[in-house]
Structures are given as structure tokens and as C-alpha cells.
C-alpha positions as CSV (number, residue, x, y, z in Angstrom):
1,X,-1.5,-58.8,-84.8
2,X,-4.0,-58.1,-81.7
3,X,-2.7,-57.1,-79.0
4,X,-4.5,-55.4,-75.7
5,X,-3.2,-53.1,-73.2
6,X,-4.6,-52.7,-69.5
7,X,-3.0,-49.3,-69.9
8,X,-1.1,-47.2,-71.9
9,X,1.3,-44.4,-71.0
10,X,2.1,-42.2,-73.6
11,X,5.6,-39.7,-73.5
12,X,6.7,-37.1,-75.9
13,X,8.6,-38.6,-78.4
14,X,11.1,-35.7,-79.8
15,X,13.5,-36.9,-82.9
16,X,17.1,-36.5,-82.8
17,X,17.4,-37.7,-86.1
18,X,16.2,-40.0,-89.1
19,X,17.3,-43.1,-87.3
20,X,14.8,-42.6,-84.7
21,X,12.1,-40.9,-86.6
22,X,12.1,-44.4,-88.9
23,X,11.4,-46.4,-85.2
24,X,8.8,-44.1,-83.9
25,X,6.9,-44.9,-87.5
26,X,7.3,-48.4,-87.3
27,X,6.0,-48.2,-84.0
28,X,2.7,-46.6,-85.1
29,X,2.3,-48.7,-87.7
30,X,2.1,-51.8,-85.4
31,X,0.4,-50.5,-82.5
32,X,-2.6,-48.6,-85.1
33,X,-4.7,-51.6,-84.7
34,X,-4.8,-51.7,-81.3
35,X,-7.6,-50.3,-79.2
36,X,-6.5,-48.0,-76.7
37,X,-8.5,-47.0,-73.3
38,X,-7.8,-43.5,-72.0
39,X,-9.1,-44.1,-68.4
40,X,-8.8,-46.5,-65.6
41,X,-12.5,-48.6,-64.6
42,X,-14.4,-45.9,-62.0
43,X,-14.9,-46.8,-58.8
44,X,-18.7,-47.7,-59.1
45,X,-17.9,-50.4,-61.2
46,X,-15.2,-51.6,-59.2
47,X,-17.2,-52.3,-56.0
48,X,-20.9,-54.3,-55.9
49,X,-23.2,-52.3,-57.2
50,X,-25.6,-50.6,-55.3
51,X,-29.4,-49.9,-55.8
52,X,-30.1,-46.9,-58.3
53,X,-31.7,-44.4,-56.3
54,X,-34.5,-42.4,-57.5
55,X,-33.5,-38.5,-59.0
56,X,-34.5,-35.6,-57.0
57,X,-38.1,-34.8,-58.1
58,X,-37.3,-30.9,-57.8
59,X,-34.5,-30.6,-60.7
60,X,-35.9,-31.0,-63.9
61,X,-33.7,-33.7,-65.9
62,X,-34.6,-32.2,-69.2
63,X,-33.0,-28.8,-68.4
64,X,-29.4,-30.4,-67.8
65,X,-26.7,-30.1,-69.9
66,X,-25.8,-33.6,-71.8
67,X,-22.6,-34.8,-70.2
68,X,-20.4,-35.7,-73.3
69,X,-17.1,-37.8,-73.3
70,X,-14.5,-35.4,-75.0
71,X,-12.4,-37.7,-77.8
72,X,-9.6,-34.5,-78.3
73,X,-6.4,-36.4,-77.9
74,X,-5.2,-33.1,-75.8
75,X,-7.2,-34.6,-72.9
76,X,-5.3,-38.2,-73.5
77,X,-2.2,-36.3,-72.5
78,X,-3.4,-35.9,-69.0
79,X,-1.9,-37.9,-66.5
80,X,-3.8,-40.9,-64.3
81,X,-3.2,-39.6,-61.0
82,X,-4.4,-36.3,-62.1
83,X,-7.7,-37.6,-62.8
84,X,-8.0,-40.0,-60.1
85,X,-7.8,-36.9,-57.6
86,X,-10.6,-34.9,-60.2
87,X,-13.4,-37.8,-59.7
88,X,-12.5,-38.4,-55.9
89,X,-13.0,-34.5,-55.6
90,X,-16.3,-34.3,-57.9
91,X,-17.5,-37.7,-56.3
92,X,-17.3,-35.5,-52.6
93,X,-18.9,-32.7,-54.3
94,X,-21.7,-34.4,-55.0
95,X,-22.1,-36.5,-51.6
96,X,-21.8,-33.0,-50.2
97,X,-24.7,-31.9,-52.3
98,X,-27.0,-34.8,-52.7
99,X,-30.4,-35.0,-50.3
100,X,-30.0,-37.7,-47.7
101,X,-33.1,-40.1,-48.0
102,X,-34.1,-41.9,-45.2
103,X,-35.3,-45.7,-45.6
104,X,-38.7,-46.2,-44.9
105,X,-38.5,-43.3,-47.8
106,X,-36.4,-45.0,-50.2
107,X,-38.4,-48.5,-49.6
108,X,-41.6,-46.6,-50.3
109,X,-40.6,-45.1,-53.5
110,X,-38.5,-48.1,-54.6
111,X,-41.3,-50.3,-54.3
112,X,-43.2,-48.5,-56.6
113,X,-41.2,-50.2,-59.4
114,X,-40.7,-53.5,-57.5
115,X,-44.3,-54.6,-56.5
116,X,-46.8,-54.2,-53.2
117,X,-46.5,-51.1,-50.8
118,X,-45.6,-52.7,-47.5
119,X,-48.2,-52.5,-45.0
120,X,-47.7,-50.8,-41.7
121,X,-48.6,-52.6,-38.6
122,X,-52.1,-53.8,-37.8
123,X,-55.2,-54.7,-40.1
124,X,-53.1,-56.9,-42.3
125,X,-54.9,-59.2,-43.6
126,X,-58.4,-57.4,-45.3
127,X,-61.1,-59.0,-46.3
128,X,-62.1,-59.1,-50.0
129,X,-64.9,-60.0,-52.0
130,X,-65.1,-63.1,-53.8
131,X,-64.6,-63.2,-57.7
132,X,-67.4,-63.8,-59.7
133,X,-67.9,-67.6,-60.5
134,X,-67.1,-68.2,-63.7
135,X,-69.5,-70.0,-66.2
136,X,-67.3,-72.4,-67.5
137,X,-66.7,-73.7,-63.6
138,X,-70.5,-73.7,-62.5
139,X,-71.4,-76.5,-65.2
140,X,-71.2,-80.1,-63.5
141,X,-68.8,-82.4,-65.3
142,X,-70.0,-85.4,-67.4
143,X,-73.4,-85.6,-68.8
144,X,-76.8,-82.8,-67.8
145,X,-78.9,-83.4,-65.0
146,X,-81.8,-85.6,-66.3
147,X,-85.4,-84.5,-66.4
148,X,-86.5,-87.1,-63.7
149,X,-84.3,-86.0,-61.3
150,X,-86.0,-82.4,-61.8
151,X,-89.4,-83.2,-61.4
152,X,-88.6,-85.1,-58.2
153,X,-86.8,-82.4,-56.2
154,X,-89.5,-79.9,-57.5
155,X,-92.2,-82.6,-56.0
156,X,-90.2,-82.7,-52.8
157,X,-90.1,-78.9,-52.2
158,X,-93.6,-78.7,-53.5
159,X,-94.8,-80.9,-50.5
160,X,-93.0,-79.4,-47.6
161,X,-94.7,-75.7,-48.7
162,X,-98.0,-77.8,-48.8
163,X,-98.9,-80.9,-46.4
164,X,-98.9,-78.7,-43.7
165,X,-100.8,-75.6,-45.1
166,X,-103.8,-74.6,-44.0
167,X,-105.7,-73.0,-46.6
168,X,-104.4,-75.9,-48.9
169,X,-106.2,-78.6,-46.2
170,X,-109.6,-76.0,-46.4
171,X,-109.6,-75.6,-49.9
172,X,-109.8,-80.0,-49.6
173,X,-112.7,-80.0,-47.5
174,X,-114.0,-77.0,-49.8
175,X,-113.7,-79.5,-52.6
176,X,-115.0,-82.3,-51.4
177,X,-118.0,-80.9,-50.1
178,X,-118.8,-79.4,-53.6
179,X,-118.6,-82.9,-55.2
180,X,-122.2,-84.2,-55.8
181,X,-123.5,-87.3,-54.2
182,X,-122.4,-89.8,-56.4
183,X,-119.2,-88.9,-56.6
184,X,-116.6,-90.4,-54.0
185,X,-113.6,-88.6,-52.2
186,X,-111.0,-90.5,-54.1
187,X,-111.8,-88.0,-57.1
188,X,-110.8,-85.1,-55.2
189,X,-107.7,-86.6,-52.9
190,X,-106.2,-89.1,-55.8
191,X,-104.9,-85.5,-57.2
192,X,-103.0,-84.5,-54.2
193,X,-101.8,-87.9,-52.5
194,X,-98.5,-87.2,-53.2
195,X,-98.2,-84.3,-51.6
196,X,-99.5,-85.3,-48.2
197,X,-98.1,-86.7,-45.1
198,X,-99.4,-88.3,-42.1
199,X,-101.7,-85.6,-40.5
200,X,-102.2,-83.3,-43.0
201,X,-105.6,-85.1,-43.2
202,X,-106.8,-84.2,-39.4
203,X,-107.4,-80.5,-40.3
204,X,-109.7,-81.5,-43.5
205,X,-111.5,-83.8,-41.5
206,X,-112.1,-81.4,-38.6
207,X,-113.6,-78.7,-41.1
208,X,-115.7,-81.2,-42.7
209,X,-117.0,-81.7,-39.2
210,X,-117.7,-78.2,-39.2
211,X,-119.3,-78.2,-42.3
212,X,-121.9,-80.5,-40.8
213,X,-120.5,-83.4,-42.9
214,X,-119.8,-86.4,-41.1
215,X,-120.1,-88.8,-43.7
216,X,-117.5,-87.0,-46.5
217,X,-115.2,-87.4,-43.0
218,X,-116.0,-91.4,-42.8
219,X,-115.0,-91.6,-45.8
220,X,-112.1,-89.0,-45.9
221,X,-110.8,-91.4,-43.0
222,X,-111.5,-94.6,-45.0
223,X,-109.0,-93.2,-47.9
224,X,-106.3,-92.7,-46.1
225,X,-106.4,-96.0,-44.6
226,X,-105.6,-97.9,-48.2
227,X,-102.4,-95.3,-48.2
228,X,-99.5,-97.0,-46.8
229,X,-97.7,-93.3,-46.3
230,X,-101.1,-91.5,-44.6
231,X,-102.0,-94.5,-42.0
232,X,-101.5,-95.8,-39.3
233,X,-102.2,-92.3,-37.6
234,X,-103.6,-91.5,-34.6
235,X,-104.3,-87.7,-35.7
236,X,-106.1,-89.0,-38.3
237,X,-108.4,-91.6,-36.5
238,X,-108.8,-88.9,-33.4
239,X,-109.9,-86.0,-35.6
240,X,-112.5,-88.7,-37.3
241,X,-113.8,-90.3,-34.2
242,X,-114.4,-86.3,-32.7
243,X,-116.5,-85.7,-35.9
244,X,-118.6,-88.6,-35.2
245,X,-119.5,-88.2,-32.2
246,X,-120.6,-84.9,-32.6
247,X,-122.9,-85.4,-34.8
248,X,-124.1,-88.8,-33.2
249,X,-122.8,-90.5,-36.1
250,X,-120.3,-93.1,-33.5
251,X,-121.5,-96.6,-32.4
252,X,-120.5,-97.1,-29.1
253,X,-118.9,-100.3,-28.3
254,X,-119.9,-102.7,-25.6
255,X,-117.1,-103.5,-24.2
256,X,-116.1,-99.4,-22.6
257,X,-113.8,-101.0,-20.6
258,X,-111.5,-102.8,-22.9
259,X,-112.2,-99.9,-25.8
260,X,-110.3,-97.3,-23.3
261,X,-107.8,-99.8,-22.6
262,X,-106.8,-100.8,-25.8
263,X,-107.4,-96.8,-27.2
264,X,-104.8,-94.0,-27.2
265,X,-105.3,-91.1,-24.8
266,X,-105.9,-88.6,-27.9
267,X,-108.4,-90.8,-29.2
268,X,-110.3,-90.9,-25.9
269,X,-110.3,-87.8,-24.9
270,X,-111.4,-87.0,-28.9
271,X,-114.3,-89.2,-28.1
272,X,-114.9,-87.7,-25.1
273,X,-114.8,-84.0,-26.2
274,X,-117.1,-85.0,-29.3
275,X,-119.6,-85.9,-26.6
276,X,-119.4,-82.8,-24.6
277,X,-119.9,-80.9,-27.8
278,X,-122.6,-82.6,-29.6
279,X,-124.4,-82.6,-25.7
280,X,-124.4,-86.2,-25.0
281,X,-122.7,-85.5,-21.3
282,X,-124.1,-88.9,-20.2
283,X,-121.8,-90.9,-22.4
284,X,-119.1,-88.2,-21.5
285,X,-119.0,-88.8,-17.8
286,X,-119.4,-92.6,-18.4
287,X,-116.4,-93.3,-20.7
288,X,-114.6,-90.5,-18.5
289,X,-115.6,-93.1,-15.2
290,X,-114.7,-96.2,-17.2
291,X,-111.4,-94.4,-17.9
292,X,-110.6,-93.3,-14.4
293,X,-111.0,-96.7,-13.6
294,X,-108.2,-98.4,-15.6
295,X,-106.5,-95.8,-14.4
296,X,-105.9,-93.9,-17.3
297,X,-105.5,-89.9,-16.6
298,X,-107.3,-87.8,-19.5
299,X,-106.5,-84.0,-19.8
300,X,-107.9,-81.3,-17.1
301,X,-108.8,-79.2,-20.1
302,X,-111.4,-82.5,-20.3
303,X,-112.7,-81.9,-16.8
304,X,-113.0,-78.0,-17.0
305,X,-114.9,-78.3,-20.3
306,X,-117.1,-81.1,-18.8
307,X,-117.9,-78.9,-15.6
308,X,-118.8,-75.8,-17.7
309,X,-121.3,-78.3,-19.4
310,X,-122.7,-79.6,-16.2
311,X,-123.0,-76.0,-14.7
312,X,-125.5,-75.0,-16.5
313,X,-127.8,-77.3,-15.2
314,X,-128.6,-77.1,-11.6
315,X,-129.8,-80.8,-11.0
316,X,-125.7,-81.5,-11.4
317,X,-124.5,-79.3,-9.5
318,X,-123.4,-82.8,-7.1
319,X,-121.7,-83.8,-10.1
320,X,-119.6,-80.7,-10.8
321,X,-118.8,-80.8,-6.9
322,X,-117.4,-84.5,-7.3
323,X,-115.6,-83.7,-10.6
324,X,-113.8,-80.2,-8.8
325,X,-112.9,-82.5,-6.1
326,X,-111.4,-84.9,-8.3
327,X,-109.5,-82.4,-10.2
328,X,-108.1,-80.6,-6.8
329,X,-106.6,-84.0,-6.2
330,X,-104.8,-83.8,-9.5
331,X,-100.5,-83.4,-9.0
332,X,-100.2,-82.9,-12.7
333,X,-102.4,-79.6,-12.6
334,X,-102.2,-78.1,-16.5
335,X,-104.6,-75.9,-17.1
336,X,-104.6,-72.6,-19.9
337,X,-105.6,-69.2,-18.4
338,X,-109.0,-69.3,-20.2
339,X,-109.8,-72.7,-18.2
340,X,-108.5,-71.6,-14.9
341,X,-110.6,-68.5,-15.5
342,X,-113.5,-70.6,-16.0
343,X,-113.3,-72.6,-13.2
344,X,-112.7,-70.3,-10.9
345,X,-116.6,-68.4,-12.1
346,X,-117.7,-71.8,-11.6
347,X,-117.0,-72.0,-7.8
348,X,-118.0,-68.2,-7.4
349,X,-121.5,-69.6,-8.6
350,X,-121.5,-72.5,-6.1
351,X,-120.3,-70.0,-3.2
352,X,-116.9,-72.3,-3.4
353,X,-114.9,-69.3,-2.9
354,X,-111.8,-71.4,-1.8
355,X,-111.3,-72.9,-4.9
356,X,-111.5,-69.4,-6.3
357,X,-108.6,-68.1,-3.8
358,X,-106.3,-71.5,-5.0
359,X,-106.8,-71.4,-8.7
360,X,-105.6,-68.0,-8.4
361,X,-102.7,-68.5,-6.2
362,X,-101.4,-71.9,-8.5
363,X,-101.7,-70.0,-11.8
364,X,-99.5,-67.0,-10.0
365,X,-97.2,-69.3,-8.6
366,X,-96.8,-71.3,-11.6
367,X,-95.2,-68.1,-13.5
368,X,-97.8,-66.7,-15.1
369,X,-99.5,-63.2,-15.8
370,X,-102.9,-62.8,-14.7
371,X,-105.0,-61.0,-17.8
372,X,-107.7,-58.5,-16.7
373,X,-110.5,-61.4,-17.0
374,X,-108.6,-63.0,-14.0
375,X,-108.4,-60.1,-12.1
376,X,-111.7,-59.2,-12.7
377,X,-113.2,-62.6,-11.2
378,X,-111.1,-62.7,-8.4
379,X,-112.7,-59.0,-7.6
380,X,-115.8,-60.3,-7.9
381,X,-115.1,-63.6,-6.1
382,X,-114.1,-61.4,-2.8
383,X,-116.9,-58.6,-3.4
384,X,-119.7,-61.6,-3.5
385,X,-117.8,-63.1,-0.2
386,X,-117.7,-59.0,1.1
387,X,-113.8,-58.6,1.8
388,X,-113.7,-55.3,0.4
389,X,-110.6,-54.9,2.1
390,X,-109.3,-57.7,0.4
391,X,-110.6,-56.7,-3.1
392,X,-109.0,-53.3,-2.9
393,X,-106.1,-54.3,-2.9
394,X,-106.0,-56.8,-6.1
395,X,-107.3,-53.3,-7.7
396,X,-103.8,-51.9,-6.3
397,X,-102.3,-54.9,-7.8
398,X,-103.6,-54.3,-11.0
399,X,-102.8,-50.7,-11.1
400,X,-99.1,-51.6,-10.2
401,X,-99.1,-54.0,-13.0
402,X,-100.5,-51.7,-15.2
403,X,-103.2,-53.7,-16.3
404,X,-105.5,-51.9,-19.0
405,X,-109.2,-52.4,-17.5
406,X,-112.0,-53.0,-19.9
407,X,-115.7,-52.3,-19.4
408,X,-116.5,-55.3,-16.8
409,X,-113.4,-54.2,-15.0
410,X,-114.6,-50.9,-14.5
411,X,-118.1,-52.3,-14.0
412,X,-116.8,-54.6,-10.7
413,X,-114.2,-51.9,-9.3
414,X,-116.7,-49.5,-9.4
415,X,-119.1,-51.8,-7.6
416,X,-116.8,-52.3,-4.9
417,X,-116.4,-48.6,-4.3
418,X,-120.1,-48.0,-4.1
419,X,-120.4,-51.0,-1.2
420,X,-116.9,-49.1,0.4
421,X,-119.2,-45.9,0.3
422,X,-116.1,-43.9,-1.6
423,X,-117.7,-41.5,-3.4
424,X,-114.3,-39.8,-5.0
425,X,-112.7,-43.3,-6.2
426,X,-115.7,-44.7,-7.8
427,X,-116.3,-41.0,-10.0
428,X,-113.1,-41.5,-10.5
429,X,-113.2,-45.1,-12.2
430,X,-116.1,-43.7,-14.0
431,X,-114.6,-40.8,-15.7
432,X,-111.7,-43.0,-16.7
433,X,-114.4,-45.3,-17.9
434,X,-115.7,-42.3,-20.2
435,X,-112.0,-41.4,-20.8
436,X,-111.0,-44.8,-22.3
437,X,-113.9,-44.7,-24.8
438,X,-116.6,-47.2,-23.7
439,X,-120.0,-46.1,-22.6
440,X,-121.4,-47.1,-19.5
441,X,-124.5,-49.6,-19.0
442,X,-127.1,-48.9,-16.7
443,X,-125.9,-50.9,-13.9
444,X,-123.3,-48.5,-13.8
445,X,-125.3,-45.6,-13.6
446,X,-127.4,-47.1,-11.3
447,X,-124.4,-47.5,-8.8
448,X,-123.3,-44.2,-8.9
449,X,-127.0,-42.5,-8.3
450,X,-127.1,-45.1,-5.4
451,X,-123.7,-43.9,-4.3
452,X,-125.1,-40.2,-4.7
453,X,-128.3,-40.8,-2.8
454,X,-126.5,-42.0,0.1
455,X,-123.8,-38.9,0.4
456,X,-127.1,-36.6,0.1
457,X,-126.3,-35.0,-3.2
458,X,-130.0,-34.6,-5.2
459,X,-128.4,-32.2,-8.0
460,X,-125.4,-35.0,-8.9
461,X,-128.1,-37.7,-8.7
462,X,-130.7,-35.6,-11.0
463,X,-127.4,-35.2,-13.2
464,X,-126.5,-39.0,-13.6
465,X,-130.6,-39.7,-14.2
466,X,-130.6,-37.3,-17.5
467,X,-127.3,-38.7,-18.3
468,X,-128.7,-41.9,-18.3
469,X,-132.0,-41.3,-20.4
470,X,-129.9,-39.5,-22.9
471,X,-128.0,-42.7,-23.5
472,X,-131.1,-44.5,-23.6
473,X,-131.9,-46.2,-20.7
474,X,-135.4,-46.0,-18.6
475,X,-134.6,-46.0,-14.6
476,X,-136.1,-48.6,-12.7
477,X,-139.5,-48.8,-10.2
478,X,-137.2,-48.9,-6.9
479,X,-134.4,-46.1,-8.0
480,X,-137.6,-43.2,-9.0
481,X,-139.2,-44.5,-5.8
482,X,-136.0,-43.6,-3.7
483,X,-135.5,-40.7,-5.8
484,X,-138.8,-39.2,-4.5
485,X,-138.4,-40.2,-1.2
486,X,-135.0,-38.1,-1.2
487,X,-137.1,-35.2,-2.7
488,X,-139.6,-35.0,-0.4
């Protein structure tokens, strides 16, 4: 017989006599089975249960005493409400002792045993390096790359790096020109066809031209017309047609007229440049007329290199006046610093000093920085018309623009002081010239005696004379002859 009991109360039980003393056995007997609980469920368990906080990290656990449930059936004799009042008593006690913990403290320390600190507000998200990439996920799926496919991306990569390097394209012309008479071109460019594009060609074909080798060019040319990747290309055929006529290697056709129409405007003004170097300026003005004619504009770099040409001999100086003329009238003006600079010496030679003046006032205007060379000619230009004024003050200008002077720089400056008659700026310019490390030539010293004679100063000019033997020069007839007159 099982039977269970929420609760038990137990009474003395005193025996009158046998009767009774029988009953209270039998009892026993029936009831010895049974399990008996001696207190009521706590509290704690009664209500939801609550998060276990964490113990007080100054009392050491180990030191306490073991609680132990006593099993003396003296303390079963103790009444319910008795006890109930004990644990609500010991249950104050401890609320009374316990350390209150706030929340962000108990969230801190419980979530050391629950996962991730919670962040406070701001940087939440923080950036983190990338794993490693596994092996097993780098391998393409399905079958290996074949060889085939390797070879071409290697050949494509290979040709960028090369068709457009330089000292691949000379080493070419190199090679070619060490190949012996016999042998064609085809040996040498067969090896490397793949690799080139359309105008990689031009710069091999220019060096043969400077390697005096017009026909390895021809024939360079002639190649790359049989490859359907390297021609048609007008790079190709300009560079060729510049080598030939150079070197007075190009047939001239006899129709010029419908040549320049048909022709490109690199390939003509490659002709004409070709003629301007190899010195055949009659066939240079001509195709240059013809092409003016059917109205087709060629560069001004053309003209200013044609002019320089034509300079140099004085029975065309009409010409140079027609072609400066012709190039004043030009709208699409497009000229480098080193042609402007050129031009502009060219009308300082033909006393054009206008042109001089509006060269110089177009490049400005145009957004460009004059360079010392510029500067220098423009001096000159205004010194050899005698506006000193004027002069002085593009010497202000380059001073302001901190311009570094070189030698001819100092040379024309301190020209232009000696014809102002200012004795203390043009010693000045030449002890800067000294101080800047280049040694001065004789004209120089001859201007500063000169300047010296005329202020009256015989021991400065005697000075400057020994100077001047020292660094090896030998004075003139007319400066010892004014040197004596001074003396006497």
C-alpha cells in the first residue's frame, strides 16, 4: 500500500492502556512505507525563477561552513509556522546583507557566461581582416586549365610589355643592320611578328634612317605590308617615306597635285620634313606650294623649320619674308617654345622686330612660361632696336619670375647695362655671373673695361685686363689703343 501525504502533522501519542498501544502499532506498521517530507516547498521554488546571480568575489566560498540538512527526528517535532517565520526572518537577513548590483554590472558579468560583451554606443561595426582563402576553395571546379590557354595569355601580356618598347624596336634595327647582305629582313622580324602591332614598326624604321640605311627601311616597310595585323598604317608608310627622302632614295611623282590630294597630312608633311633635312629645300617649298594650293594646311612646326633652312642663305631672305607672312596669317597658330624662340631670332636678323614683339606677346597670352632663351631674345630684340628702357624692364620681369639666368643671359643683360652707362648694375650681374659658377668670355670683359674707360677708372680697367689674360684671352688692337689713349 503507497500512499503520499502533502503534509504530515505529527501529535504526541501517550497510551492509556493496551487497547490503544495495539492501534498506535498497527498504525506504524501501515504508514512505515510511506515517505514523509518534513518541510513545506520554499518560496524560490514557488515563484518563477529568477537569474542566479554571481557570488560576491570578496568571500572566499571554500572557507564557508557546508550547510547540512539535519535528519534528528527532534527537529521533525517543530512546528510549520515556526519555520515559516525562521526562513522569512533569515531570507530579510540576508537581503539586508547582500551587495546591491546595478545592471549594466550584472549584464556585464552575466554575459561572460552567455556570449558577446555588448558594445557601448558608437564604432559598432569594426572592420576585420579577411580569412585566409582556403586551398580547397581556390581550385576551379571541373577539369585543369589546359596548356594552350597558358601560352596564349602569357603571349598576350608578353606583347603589351613589348610592341610599344623602345629599346625592344632599337635592338630590331640593331639586328637588322647586323644581318649580312644576302640575308633579308624576314629572318630577323618572322621571330617577333607576333608580338607587334600597328606602329611599333615606325620607330625601327626611323633608326634605320639614322643608321644611314635606307634600303633595310624599304624593305622593313615592304614586310609589314604582307601582314594583315601591321598594315594599312599610316605611321608606318610616314616614317618610311621621311627616310627616303632623306637620303634621296624617293621618286617623286608627276602628278604633285593629285599625290597631296590623295596623301594624308602626316605623310606630306613626312615628305616634306625629309626634304628639309636631307637639304633638298626646292622640292620642300614646291610640294609645300602644291599643297597650299588644294588647300591643305600642313603644320607651322613645317614652316618654322623650313624658314630656319632658308635663313641661312641670304639670296632667300624674299622667301622667308613671304613664308613669315603666310604664317602671321595663320588662326590656328601652334607653335612649341623652341619654334617660337626660333622665329622670333629669325626676324631680329631681318630687323623684323614686330614680329619679335608678337611672337612674344601670343606665346604669353596663350598660358605659357617664357624660359630664359625667350627672355634672352626678347632682350636682345629691344637692345638691337635701342629701347633700353624697354629691355630693363623684361630684366625686372625675369627677376620677379625668378628666372635662373645662364651665361648668354648674363652676357645680354650686362650688355644693356654698359649701353645704359650703369656702372654698379652691370658689376653687379658680373659678380653674380662669377657667383653662379660660369666663367666669363671675352666679350664680357671687354664690356666692362669699356664701361670702366668711360667712368674714368684706369686702376679697375688695368684690373679686368689682367683678369682677362689670366683666363686666357689676348685683348684686342682697338681696346690697347684706347687703353693708351686713357694713359696718356
Amino acid at each position: 500500500m503507497n500512499c503520499t501525504f502533502s503534509s504530515i502533522h505529527l501529535y504526541p501519542i501517550i497510551p492509556s492502556n493496551r487497547t490503544h498501544s495495539k492501534k498506535i502499532s498497527l498504525t506504524l506498521m501501515v504508514f512505515s512505507s510511506t515517505r514523509i517530507y518534513h518541510r513545506k516547498v520554499p518560496k524560490n521554488l514557488r515563484s518563477p525563477r529568477r537569474t542566479k546571480l554571481p557570488p560576491d568575489f570578496g568571500v572566499n566560498l571554500f572557507l564557508k561552513k557546508p550547510r547540512t540538512d539535519t535528519t534528528d527526528p527532534s527537529h521533525t517535532d517543530i512546528d510549520d509556522d515556526d519555520f515559516t517565520e525562521e526562513e522569512e526572518s533569515g531570507d530579510e537577513e540576508l537581503d539586508v546583507g547582500d551587495v546591491v548590483w546595478e545592471e549594466d554590472e550584472i549584464e556585464a558579468i552575466s554575459s561572460l557566461f552567455q556570449g558577446r560583451i555588448p558594445q557601448k554606443p558608437g564604432f559598432l561595426y569594426r572592420e576585420r581582416p579577411l580569412p585566409l582563402p582556403l586551398p580547397h576553395k581556390l581550385r576551379p571546379l571541373g577539369l585543369p586549365t589546359p596548356k594552350e590557354h597558358v601560352k596564349l595569355l602569357s603571349r598576350e601580356s608578353m606583347c603589351k610589355k613589348v610592341y610599344k618598347n623602345p629599346s625592344f624596336l632599337i635592338n630590331l634595327a640593331r639586328e637588322i643592320k647586323g644581318l649580312s647582305s644576302n640575308e633579308d629582313v624576314c629572318v630577323v622580324l618572322d621571330k617577333c611578328a607576333r608580338f607587334l602591332r600597328k606602329g611599333s614598326l615606325s620607330l625601327t624604321i626611323r633608326e634605320l634612317g639614322h643608321m644611314a640605311l635606307p634600303e633595310r627601311a624599304l624593305q622593313t616597310f615592304c614586310w609589314a605590308q604582307k601582314q594583315p595585323h601591321l598594315f594599312p598604317d599610316d605611321r608606318i608608310l610616314a616614317s618610311t617615306v621621311e627616310v627616303l627622302a632623306r637620303h634621296h632614295e624617293l621618286k617623286m611623282p608627276f602628278n604633285l597635285e593629285k599625290f597631296s590630294s590623295l596623301a594624308s597630312r602626316s605623310v606630306l608633311e613626312a615628305m616634306v620634313r625629309g626634304f628639309i633635312r636631307g637639304g633638298s629645300l626646292k622640292l620642300a617649298l614646291k610640294l609645300l606650294w602644291v599643297a597650299k594650293n588644294n588647300n591643305r594646311m600642313l603644320d607651322p612646326s613645317i614652316y618654322a623649320k623650313l624658314i630656319l633652312e632658308l635663313i641661312k642663305n641670304p639670296d632667300r631672305h624674299e622667301l622667308v619674308d613671304s613664308l613669315l607672312d603666310e604664317l602671321a596669317e595663320r588662326e590656328d597658330l601652334n607653335l612649341n617654345q623652341q619654334d617660337c624662340t626660333a622665329i622670333m631670332k629669325v626676324g631680329i636678323r631681318l630687323r623684323k622686330f614686330e614680329i619679335v614683339e608678337s611672337l612674344f606677346h601670343w606665346f604669353t597670352q596663350s598660358g605659357h612660361d617664357p624660359s630664359v632663351v625667350m627672355y634672352t631674345t626678347l632682350i636682345h630684340s629691344r637692345c638691337s632696336e635701342k629701347k633700353y628702357r624697354e629691355a630693363l624692364a623684361v630684366v625686372w620681369e625675369m627677376e620677379a619670375s625668378e628666372c635662373l639666368f645662364d651665361l648668354p643671359a648674363y652676357r645680354v643683360v650686362i650688355k644693356l647695362f654698359v649701353a645704359l652707362n650703369d656702372l654698379s648694375r652691370a658689376v653687379r650681374y658680373f659678380s653674380k655671373l662669377k657667383e653662379a659658377g660660369f666663367s666669363p668670355t671675352y666679350d664680357i670683359y671687354r664690356d666692362l673695361i669699356k664701361v670702366y674707360m668711360v667712368s674714368g677708372r684706369l686702376a679697375k680697367c688695368k684690373m679686368v685686363c689682367r683678369e682677362a689674360e689670366m683666363a686666357g684671352f689676348k685683348l684686342d688692337k682697338q681696346t690697347r689703343l684706347e687703353l693708351l689713349h686713357i694713359e696718356r
